[in-house]
N, CA, C and O atoms as a Tripos MOL2 file, in Angstrom:
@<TRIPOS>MOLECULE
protein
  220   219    55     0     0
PROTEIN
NO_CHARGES

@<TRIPOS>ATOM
      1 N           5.5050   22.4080   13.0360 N.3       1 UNK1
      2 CA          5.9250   21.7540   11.8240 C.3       1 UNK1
      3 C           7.4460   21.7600   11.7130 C.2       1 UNK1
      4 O           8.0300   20.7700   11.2720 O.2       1 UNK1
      5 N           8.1460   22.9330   12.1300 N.am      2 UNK2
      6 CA          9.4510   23.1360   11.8700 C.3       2 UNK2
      7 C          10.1030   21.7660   13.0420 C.2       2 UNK2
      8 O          10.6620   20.7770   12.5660 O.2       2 UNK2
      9 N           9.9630   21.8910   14.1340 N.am      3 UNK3
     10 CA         10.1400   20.8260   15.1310 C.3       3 UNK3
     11 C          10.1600   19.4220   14.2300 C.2       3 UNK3
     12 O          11.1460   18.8470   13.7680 O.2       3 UNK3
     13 N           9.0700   19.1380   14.1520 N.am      4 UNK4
     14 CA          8.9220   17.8220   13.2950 C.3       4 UNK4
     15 C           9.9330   17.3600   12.1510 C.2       4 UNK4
     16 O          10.6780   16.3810   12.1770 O.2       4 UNK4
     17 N           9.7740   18.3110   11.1400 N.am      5 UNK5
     18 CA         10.8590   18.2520   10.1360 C.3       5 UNK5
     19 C          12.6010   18.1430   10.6450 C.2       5 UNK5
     20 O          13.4440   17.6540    9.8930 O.2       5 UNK5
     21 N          12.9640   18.7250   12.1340 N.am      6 UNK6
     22 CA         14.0230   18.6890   12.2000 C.3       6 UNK6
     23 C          14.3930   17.6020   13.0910 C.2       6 UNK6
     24 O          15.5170   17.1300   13.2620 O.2       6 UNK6
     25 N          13.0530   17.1980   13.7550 N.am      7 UNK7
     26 CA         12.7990   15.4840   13.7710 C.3       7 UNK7
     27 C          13.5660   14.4900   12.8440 C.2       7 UNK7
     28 O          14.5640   13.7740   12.9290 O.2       7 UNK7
     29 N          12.7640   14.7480   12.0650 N.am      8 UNK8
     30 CA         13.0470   13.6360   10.8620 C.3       8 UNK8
     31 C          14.2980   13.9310   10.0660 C.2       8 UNK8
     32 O          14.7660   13.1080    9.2790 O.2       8 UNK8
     33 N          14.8420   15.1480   10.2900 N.am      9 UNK9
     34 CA         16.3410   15.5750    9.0390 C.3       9 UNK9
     35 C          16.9940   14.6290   10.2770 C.2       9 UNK9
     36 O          17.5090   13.5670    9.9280 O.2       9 UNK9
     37 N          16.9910   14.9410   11.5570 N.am     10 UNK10
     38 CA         18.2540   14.1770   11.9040 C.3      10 UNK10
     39 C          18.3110   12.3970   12.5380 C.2      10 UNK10
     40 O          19.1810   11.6080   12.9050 O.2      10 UNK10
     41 N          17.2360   12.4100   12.4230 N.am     11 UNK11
     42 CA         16.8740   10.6790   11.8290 C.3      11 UNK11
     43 C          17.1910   10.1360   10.3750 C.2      11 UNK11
     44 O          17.6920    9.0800    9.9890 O.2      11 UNK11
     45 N          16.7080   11.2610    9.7100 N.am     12 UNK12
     46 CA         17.4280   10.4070    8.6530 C.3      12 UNK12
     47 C          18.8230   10.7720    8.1210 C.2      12 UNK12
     48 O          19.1210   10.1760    7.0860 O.2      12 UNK12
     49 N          19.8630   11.7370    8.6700 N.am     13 UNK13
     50 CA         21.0500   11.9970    8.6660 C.3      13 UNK13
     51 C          21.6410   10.9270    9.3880 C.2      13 UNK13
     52 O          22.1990   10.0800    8.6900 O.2      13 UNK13
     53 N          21.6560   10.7240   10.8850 N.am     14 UNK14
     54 CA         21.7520    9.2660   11.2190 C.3      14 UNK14
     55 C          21.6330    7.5750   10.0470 C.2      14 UNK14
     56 O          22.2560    6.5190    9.9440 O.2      14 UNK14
     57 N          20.6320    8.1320    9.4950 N.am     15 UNK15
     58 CA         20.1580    6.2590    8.7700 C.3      15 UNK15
     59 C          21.2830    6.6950    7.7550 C.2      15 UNK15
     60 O          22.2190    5.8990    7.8370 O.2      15 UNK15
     61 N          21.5370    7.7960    6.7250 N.am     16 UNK16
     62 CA         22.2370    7.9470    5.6680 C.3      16 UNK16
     63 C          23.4410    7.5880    6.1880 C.2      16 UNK16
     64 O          23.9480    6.6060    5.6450 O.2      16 UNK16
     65 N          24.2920    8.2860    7.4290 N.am     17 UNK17
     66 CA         25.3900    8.0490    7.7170 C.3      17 UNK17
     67 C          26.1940    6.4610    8.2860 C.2      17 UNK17
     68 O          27.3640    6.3020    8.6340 O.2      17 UNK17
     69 N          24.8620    5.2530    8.1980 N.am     18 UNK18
     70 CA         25.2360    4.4720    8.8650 C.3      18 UNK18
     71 C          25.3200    3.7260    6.9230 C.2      18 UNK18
     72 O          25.3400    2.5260    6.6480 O.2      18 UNK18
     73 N          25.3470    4.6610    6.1080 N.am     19 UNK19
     74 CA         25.6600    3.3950    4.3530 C.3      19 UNK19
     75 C          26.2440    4.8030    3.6630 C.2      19 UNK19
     76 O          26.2320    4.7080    2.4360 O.2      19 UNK19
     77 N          26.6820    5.9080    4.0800 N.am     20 UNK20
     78 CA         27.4860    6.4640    3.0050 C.3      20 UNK20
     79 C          27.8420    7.4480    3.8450 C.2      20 UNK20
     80 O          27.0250    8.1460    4.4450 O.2      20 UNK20
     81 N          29.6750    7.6120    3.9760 N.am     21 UNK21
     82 CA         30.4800    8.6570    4.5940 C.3      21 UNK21
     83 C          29.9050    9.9740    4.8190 C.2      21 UNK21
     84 O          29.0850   10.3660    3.9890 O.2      21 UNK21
     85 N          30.2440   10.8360    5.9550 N.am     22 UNK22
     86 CA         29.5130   12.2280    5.8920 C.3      22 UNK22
     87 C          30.2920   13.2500    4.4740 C.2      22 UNK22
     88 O          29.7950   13.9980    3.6320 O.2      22 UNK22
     89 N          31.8640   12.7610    4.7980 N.am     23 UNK23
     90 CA         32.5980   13.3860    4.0720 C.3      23 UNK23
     91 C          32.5660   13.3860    2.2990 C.2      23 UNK23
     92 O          33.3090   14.0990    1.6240 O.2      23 UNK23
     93 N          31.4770   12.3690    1.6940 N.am     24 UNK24
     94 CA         31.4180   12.0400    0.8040 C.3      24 UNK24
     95 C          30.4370   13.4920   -0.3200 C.2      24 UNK24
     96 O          29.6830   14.4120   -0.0010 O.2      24 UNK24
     97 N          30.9660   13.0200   -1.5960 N.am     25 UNK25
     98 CA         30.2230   14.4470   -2.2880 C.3      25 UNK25
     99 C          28.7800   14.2620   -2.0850 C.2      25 UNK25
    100 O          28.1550   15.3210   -2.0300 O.2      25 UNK25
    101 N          27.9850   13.0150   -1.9390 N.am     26 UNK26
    102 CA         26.7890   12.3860   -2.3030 C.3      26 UNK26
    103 C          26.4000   12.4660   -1.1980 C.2      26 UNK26
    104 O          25.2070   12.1620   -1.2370 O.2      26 UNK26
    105 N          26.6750   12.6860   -0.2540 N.am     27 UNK27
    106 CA         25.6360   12.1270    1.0880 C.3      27 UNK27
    107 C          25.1400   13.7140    1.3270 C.2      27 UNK27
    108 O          25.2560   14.0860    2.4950 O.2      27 UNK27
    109 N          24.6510   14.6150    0.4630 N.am     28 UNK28
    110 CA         23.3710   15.5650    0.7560 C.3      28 UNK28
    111 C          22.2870   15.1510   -0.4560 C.2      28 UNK28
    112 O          21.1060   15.4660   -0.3050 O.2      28 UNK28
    113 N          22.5640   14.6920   -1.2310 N.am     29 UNK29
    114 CA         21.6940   14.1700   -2.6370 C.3      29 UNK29
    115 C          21.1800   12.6360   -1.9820 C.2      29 UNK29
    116 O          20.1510   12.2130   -2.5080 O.2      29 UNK29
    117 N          21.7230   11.8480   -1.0030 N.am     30 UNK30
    118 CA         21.1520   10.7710   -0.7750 C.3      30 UNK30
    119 C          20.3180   10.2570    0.5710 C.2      30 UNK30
    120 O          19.6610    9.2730    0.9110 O.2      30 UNK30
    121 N          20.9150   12.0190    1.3390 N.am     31 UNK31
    122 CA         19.9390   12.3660    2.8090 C.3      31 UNK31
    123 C          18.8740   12.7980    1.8060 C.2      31 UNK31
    124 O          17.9630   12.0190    1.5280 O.2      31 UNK31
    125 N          18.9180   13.4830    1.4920 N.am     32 UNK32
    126 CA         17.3250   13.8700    0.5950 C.3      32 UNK32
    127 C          16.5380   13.1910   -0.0190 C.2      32 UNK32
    128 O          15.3210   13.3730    0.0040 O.2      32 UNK32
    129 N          17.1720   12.2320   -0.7130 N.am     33 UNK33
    130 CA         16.6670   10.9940   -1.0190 C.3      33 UNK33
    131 C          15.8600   10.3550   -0.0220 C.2      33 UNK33
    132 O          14.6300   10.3650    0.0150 O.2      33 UNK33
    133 N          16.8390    9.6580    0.9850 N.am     34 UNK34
    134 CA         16.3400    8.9190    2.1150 C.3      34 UNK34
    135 C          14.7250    9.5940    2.7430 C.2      34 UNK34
    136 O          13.6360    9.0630    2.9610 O.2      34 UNK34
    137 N          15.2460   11.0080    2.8790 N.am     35 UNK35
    138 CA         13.9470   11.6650    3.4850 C.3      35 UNK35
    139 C          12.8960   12.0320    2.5150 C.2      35 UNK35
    140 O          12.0400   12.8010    2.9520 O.2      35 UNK35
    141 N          12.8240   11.7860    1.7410 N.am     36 UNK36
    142 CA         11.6000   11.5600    0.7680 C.3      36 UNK36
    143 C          11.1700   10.2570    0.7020 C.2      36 UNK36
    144 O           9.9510   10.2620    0.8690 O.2      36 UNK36
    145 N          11.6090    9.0820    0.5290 N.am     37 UNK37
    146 CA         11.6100    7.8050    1.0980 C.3      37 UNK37
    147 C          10.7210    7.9520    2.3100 C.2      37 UNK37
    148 O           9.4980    7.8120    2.2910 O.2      37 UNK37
    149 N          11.4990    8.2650    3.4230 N.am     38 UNK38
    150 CA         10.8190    7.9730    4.8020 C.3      38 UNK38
    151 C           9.9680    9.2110    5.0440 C.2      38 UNK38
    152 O           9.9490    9.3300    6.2690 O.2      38 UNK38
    153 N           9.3370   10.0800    4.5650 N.am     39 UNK39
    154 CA          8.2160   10.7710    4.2090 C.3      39 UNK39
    155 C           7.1190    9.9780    3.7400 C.2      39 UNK39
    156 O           6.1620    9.5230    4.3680 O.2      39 UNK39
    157 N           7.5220    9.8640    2.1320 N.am     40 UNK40
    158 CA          6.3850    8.7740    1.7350 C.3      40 UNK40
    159 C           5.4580    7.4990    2.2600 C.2      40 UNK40
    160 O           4.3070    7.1280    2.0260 O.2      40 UNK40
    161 N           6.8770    6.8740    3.3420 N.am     41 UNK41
    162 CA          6.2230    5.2880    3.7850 C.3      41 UNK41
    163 C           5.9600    6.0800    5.1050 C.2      41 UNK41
    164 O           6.1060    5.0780    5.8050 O.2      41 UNK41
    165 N           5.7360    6.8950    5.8640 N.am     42 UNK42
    166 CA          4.8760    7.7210    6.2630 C.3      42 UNK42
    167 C           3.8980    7.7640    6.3710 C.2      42 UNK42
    168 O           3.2450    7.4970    7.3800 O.2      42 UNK42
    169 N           3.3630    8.2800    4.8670 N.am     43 UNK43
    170 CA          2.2240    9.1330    4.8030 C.3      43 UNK43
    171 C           1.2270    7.4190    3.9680 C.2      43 UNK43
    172 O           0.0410    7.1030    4.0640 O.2      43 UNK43
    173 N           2.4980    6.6490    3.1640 N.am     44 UNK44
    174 CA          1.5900    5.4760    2.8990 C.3      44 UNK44
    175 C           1.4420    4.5970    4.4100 C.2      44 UNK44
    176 O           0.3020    4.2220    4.6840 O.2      44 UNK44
    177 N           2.2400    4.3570    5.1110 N.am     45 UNK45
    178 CA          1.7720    3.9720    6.2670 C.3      45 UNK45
    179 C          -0.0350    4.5390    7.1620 C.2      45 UNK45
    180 O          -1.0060    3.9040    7.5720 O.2      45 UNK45
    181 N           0.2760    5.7990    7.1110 N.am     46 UNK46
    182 CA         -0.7470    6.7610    7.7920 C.3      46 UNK46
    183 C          -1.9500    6.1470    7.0380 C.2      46 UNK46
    184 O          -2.8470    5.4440    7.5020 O.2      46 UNK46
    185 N          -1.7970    6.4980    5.9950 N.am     47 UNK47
    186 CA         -2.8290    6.1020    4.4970 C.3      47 UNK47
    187 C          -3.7960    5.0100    5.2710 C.2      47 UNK47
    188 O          -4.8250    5.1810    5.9250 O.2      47 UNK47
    189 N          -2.8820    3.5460    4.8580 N.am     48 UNK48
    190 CA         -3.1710    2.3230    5.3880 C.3      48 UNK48
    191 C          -3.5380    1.8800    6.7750 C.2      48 UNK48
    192 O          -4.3160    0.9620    7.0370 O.2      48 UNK48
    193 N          -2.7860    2.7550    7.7730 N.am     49 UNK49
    194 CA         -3.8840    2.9820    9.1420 C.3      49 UNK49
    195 C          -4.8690    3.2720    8.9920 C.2      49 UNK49
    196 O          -5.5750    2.3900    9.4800 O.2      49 UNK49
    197 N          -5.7160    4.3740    8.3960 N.am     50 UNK50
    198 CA         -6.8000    5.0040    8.2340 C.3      50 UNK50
    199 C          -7.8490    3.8910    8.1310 C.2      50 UNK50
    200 O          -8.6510    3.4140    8.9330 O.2      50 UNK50
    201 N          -7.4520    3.5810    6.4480 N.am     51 UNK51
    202 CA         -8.3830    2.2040    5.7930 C.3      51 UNK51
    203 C          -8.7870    1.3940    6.4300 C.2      51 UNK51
    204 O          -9.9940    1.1610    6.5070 O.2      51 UNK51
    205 N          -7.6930    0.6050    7.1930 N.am     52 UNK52
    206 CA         -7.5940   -0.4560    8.3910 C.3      52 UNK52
    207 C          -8.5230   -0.0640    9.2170 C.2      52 UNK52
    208 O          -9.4520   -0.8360    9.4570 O.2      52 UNK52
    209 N          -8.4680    1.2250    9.8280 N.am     53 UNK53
    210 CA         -9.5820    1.4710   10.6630 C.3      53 UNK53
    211 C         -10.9340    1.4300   10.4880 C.2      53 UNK53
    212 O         -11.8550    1.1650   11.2600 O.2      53 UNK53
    213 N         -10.8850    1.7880    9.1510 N.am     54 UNK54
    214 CA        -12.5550    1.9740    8.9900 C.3      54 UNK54
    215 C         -13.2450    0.6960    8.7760 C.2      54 UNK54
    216 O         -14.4680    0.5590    8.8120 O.2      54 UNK54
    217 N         -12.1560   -0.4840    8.4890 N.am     55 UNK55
    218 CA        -12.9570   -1.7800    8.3910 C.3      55 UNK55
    219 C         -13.1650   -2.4300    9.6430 C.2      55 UNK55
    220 O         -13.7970   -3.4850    9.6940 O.2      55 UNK55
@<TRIPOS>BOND
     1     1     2 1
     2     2     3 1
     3     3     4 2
     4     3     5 am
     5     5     6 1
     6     6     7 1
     7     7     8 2
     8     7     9 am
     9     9    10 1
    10    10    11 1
    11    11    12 2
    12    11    13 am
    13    13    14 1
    14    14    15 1
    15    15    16 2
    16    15    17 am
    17    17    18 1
    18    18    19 1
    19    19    20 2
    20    19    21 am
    21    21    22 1
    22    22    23 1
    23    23    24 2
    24    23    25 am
    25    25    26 1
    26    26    27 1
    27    27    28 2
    28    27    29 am
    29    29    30 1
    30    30    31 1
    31    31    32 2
    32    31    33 am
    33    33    34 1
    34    34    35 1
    35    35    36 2
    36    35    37 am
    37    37    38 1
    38    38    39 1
    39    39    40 2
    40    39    41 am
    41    41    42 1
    42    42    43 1
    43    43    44 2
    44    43    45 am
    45    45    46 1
    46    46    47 1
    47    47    48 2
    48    47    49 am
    49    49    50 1
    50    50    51 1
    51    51    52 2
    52    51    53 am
    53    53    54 1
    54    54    55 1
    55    55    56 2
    56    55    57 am
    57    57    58 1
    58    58    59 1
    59    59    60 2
    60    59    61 am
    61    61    62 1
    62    62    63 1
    63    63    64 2
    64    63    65 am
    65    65    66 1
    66    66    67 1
    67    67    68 2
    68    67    69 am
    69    69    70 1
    70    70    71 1
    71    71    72 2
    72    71    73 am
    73    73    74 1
    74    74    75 1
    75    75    76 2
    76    75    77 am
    77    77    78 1
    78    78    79 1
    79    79    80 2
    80    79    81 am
    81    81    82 1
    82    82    83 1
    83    83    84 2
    84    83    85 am
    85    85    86 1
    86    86    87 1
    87    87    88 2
    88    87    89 am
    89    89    90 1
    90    90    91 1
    91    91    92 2
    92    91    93 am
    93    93    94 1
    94    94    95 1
    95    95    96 2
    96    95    97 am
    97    97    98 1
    98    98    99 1
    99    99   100 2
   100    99   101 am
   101   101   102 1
   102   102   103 1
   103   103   104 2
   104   103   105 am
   105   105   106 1
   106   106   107 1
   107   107   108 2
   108   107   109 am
   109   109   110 1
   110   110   111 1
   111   111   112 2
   112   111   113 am
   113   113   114 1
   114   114   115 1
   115   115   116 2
   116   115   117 am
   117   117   118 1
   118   118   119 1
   119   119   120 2
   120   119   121 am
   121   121   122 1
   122   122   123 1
   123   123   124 2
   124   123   125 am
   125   125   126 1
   126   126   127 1
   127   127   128 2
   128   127   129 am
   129   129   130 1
   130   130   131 1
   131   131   132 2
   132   131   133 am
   133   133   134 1
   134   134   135 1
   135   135   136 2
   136   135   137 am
   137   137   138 1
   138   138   139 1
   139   139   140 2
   140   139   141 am
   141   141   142 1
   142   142   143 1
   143   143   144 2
   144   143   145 am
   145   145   146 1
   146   146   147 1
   147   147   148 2
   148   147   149 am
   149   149   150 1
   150   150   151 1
   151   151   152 2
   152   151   153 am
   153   153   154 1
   154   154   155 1
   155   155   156 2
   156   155   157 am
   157   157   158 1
   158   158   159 1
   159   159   160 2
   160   159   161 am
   161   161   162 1
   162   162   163 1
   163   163   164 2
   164   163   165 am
   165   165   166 1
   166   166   167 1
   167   167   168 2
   168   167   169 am
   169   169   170 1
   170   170   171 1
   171   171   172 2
   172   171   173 am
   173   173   174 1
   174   174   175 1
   175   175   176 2
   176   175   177 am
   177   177   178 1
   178   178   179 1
   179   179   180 2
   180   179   181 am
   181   181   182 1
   182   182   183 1
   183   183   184 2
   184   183   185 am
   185   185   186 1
   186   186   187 1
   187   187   188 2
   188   187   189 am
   189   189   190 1
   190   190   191 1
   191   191   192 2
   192   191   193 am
   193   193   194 1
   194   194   195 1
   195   195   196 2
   196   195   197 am
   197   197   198 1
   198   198   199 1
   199   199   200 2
   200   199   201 am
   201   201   202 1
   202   202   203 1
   203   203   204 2
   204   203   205 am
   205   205   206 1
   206   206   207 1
   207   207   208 2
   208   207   209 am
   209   209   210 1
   210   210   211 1
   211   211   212 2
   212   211   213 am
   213   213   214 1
   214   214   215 1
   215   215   216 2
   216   215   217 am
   217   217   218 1
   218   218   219 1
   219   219   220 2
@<TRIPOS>SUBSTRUCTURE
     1 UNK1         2 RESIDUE 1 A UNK
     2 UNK2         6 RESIDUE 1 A UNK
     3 UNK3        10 RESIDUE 1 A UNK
     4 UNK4        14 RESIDUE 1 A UNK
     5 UNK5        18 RESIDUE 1 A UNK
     6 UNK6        22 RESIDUE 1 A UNK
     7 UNK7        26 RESIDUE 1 A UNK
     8 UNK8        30 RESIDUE 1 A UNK
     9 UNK9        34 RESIDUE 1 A UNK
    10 UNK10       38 RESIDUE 1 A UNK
    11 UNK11       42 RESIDUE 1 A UNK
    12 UNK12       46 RESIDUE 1 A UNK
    13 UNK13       50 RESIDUE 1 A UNK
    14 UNK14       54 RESIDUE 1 A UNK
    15 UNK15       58 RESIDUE 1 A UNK
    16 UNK16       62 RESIDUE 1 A UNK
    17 UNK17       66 RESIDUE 1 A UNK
    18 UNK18       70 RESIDUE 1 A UNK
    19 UNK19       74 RESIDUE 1 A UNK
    20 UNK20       78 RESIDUE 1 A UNK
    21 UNK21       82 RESIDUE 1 A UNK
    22 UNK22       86 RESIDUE 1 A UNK
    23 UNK23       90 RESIDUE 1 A UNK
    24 UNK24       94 RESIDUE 1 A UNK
    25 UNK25       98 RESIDUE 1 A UNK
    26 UNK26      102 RESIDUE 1 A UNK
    27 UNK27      106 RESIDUE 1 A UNK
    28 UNK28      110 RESIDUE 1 A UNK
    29 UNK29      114 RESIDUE 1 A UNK
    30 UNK30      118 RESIDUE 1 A UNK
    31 UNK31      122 RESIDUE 1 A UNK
    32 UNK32      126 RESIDUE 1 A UNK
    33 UNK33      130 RESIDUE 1 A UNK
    34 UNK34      134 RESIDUE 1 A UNK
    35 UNK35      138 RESIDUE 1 A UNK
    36 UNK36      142 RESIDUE 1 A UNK
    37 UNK37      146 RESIDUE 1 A UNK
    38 UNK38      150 RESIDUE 1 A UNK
    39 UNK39      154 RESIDUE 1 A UNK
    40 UNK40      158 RESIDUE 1 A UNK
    41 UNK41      162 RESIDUE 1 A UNK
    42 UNK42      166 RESIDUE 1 A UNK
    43 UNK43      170 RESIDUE 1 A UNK
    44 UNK44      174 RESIDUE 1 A UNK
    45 UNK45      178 RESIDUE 1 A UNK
    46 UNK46      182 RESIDUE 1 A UNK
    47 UNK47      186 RESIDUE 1 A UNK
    48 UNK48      190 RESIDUE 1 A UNK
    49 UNK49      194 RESIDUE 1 A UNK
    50 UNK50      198 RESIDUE 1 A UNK
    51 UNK51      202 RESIDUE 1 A UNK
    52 UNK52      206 RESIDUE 1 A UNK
    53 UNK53      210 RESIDUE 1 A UNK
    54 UNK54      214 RESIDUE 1 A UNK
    55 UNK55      218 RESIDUE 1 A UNK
């Protein structure tokens, strides 16, 4: 799990840094953001695979 998660922190440290400076006060309030974002469409993605399958 830890692997995974540090997967995704530096994927989405990458996506944050390509729309708001590292040096900026905001870009740990808007990596966190992002990665709750790309968590969610995730798990709604996963979701909607499932369904899909069963039809």
């Amino acid at each position: 799990m830890s692997v995974i998660l540090r997967i995704l922190f530096v994927l989405v440290g990458s996506i944050t840094a390509l729309f708001v400076a590292r040096d900026s006060l905001n870009f740990d309030i808007i990596q966190t953001f992002v990665a709750i974002l790309l968590v969610t469409a995730l798990l709604l993605g996963g979701s909607f695979w499932s369904l899909w399958r069963k039809t």
